[in-house]
C-alpha positions as CSV (number, residue, x, y, z in Angstrom):
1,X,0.0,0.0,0.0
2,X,0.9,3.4,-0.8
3,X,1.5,6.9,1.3
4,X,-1.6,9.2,1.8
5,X,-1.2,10.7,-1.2
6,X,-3.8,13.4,-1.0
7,X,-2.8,13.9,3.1
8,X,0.8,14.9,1.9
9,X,-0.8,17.3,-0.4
10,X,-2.5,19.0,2.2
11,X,0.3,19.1,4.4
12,X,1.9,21.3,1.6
13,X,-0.4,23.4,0.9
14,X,-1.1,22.3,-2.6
15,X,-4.4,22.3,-4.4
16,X,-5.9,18.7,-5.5
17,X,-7.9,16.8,-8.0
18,X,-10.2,14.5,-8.4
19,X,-13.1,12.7,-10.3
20,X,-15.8,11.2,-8.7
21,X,-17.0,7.1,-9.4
22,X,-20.2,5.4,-8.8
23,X,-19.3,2.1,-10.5
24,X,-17.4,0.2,-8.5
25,X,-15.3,-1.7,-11.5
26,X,-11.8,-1.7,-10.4
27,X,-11.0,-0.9,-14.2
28,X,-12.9,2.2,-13.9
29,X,-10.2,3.2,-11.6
30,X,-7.1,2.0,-13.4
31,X,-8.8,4.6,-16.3
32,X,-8.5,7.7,-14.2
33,X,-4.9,6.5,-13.1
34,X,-3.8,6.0,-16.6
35,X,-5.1,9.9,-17.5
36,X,-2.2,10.8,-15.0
37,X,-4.4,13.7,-14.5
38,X,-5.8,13.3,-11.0
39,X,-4.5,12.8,-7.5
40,X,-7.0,10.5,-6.2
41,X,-10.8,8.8,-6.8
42,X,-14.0,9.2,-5.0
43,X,-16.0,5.9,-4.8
44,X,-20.2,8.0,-4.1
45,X,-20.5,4.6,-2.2
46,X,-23.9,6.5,-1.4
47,X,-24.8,6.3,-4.5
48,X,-23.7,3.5,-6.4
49,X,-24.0,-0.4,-5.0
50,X,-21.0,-2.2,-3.8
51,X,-19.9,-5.3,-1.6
52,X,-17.3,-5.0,1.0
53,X,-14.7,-7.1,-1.5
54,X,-15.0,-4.9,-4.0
55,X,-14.0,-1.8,-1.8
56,X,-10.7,-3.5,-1.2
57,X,-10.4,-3.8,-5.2
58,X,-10.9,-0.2,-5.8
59,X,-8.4,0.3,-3.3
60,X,-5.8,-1.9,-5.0
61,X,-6.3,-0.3,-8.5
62,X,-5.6,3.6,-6.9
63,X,-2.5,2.1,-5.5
64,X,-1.3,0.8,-8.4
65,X,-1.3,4.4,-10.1
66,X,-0.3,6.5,-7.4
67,X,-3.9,7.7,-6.9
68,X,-5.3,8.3,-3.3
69,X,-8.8,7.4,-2.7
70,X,-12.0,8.7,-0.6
71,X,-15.3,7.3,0.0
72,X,-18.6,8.8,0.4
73,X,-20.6,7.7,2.8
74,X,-24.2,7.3,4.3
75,X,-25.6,8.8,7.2
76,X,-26.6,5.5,8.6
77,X,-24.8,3.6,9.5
78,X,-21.9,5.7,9.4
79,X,-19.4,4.0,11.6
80,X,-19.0,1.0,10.3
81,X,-19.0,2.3,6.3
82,X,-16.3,4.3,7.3
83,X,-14.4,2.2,9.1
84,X,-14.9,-0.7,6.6
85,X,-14.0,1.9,3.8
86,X,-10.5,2.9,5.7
87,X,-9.7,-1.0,6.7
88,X,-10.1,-1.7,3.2
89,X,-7.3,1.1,2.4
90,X,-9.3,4.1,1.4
91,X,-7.4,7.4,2.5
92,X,-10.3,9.6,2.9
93,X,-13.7,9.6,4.4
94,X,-16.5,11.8,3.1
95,X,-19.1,11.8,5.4
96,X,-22.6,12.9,3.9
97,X,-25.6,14.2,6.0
98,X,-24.2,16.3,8.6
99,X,-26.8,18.4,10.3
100,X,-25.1,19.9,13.8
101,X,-21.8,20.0,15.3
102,X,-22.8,16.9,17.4
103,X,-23.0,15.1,14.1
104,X,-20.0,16.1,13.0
105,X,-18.0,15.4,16.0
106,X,-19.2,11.6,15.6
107,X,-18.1,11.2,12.3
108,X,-14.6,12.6,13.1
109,X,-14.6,9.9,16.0
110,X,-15.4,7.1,13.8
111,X,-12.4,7.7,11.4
112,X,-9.8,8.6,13.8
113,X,-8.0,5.9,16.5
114,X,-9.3,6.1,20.4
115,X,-6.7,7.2,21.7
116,X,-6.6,9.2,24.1
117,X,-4.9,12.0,22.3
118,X,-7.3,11.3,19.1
119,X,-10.5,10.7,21.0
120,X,-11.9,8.0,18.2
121,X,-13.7,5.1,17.9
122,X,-11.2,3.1,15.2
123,X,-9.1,0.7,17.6
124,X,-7.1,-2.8,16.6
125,X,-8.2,-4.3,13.5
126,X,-7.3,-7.2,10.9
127,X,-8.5,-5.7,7.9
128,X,-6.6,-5.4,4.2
129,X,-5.1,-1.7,5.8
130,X,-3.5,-3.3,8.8
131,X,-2.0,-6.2,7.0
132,X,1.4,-4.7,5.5
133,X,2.1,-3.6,9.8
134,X,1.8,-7.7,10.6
135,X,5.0,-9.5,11.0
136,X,6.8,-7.4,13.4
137,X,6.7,-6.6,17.1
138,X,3.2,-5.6,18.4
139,X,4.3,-2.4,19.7
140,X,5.7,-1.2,16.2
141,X,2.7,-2.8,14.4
142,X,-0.2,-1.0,16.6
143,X,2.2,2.1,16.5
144,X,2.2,2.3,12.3
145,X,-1.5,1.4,12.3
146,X,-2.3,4.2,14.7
147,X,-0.9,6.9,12.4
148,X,-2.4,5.5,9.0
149,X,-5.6,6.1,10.7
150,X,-4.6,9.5,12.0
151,X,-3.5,10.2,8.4
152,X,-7.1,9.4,7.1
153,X,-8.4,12.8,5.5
154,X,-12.0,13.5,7.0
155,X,-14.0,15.6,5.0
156,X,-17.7,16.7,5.8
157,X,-20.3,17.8,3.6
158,X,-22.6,20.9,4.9
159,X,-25.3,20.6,3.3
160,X,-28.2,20.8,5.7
161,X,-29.7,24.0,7.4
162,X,-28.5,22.9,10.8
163,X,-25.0,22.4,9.7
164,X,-24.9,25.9,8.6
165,X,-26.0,27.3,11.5
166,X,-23.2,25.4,13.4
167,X,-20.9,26.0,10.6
168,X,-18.1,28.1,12.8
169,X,-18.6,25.3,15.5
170,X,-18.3,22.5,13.1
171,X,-15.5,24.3,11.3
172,X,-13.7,24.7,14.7
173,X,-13.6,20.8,15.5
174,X,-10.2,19.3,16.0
175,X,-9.7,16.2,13.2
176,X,-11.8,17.8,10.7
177,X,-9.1,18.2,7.5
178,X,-11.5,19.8,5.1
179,X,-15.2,20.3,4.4
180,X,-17.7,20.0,1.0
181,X,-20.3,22.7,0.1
182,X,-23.7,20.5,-1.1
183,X,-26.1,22.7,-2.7
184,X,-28.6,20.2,-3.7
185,X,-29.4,18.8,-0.5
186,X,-29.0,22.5,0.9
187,X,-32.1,23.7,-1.1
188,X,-33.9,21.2,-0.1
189,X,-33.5,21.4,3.5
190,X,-34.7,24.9,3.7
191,X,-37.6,24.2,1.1
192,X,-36.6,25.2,-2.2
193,X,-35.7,22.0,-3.9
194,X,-33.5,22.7,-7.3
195,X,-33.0,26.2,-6.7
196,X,-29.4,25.6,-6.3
197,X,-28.2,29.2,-8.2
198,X,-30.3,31.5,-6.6
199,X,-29.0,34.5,-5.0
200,X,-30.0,33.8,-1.7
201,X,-28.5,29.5,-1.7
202,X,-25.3,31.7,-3.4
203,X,-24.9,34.0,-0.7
204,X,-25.5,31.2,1.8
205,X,-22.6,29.1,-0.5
206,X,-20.2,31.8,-0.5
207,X,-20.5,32.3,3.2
208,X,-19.7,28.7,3.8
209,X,-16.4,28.9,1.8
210,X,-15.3,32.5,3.0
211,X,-15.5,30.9,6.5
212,X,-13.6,27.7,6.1
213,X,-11.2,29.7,4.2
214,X,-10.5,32.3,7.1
215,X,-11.1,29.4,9.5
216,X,-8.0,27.2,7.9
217,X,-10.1,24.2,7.1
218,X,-9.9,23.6,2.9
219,X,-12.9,24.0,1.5
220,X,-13.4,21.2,-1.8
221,X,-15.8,22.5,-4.6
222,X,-17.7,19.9,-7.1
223,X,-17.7,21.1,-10.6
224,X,-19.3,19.2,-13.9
225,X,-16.4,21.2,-16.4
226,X,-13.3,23.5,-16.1
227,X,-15.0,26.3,-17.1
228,X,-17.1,26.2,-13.4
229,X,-14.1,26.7,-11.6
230,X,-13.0,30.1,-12.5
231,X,-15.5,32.0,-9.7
232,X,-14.3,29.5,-6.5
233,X,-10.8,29.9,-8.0
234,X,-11.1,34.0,-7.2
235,X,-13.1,33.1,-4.4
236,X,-9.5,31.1,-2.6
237,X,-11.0,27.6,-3.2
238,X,-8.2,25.0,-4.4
239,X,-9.4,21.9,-4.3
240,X,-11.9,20.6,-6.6
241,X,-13.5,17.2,-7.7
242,X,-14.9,16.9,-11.3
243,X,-16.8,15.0,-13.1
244,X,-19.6,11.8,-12.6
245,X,-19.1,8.8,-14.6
246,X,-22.5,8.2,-15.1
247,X,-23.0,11.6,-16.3
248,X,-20.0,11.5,-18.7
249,X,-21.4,8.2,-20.1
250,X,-25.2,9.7,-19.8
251,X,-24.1,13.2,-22.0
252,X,-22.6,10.9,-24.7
253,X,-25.4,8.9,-25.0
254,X,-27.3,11.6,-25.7
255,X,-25.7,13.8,-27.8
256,X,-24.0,10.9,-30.1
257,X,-27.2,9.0,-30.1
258,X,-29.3,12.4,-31.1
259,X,-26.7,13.0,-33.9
260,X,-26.8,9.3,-35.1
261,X,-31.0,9.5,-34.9
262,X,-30.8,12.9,-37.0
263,X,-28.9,10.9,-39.4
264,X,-30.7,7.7,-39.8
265,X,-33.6,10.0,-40.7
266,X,-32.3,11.5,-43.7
267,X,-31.8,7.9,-44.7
């Protein structure tokens, strides 16, 4: 297994990349790696189905191109995802659902080790992420372990109305390594579904990332193209994740199969 790829970038202060997955093919993966474009993956375990084997497989195919890898997932149940999700040897939690500082102090807990420095939940395993620590004295092995699951980047997405209420509470949380602005899910929790670009959800978005910013805590942006990222760009923001796979296969089915049905009809 690798180094925390996209925790050593964060530790230098660089910005980062990366493209979002909902298939959980491992070849999927390997494609992104092979683009030498991006620093790591996002398996939307939310979103997409999965077994626990195949979590492991994703991991193996980031590590073979130097990627580093994050999952998203669930509110419920949150614990063991994520801790399944890191023991498999993903490098980064996402946690989705956040609504209050209480909510985001528990998913901190569950992917850091209880310690009592740390404060976690995440204590001795035998899982795929432990196994290259086996082998040598127990000390050193529980020692190494320990800090990969320290190193784990924990991200939280604010999304819900309560979580921006709590935002300088939440942003003030020891652990937390960086935070995700969800506008979708933020309409809806304050009853305007789909009115993600209106004045008043872009006020409320700007807010959210002017205050991570001043607060230290990396704010990540999703965008669907390059040409999105210009206003976060002026705005500070540096770290960005582009791009579905099922909307990149879903936008060529449409506009190749369109042109292909305009042609068949002048047949």
């Amino acid at each position: 297994m690798r180094g925390n790829k996209l925790r050593e970038l964060l530790k230098a202060g660089r910005p980062t990349l990366g493209t979002h997955l909902l298939d959980a093919w491992p070849s999927m993966v390997e494609l992104v790696g092979q683009s030498g474009m991006f620093d790591y993956v996002e398996f939307v375990a939310e979103y997409g189905p999965f077994d626990l084997p195949g979590l492991e497989n994703i991991c193996r195919a980031a590590e073979l191109w130097d990627l580093s890898s994050m999952i998203k997932v669930d509110q419920e149940p949150r614990t063991f995802l994520a801790q399944r999700g890191i023991g498999a040897g993903f490098q980064s939690v996402l946690f989705a659902d956040c609504r209050s500082a209480a909510d985001a102090r528990a998913c901190i807990r569950a992917a850091r080790p209880e310690t009592p420095e740390d404060g976690g939940v995440y204590g001795a395993e035998m899982r795929r992420q432990s196994f290259k620590y086996r082998g040598r004295p127990d000390e050193q092995v529980e020692g190494d372990h320990v800090q990969a699951i320290r190193d784990t980047v924990v991200v939280l997405m604010i999304e819900k109305k309560g979580a921006v209420e709590q935002l300088e509470e939440i942003l003030s949380l020891p652990g937390l390594d960086m935070i995700q602005w969800g506008p979708a899910d933020y309409s809806i929790s304050v009853g305007r579904p789909g009115q993600w670009a209106s004045p008043e959800i872009k006020k409320v978005e700007k807010r959210v990332f002017e205050s991570a910013l001043k607060m230290g805590v990396p704010p990540r942006c999703e965008i669907s193209s390059p040409d999105e990222a210009k206003a976060y760009l002026d705005m500070g923001v540096r770290h960005f994740c582009i791009g579905w796979d099922v909307m990149v296969w879903f936008e060529w089915c449409r506009t190749n199969g369109e042109a292909m049905r305009r042609a068949l009809e002048r047949v």
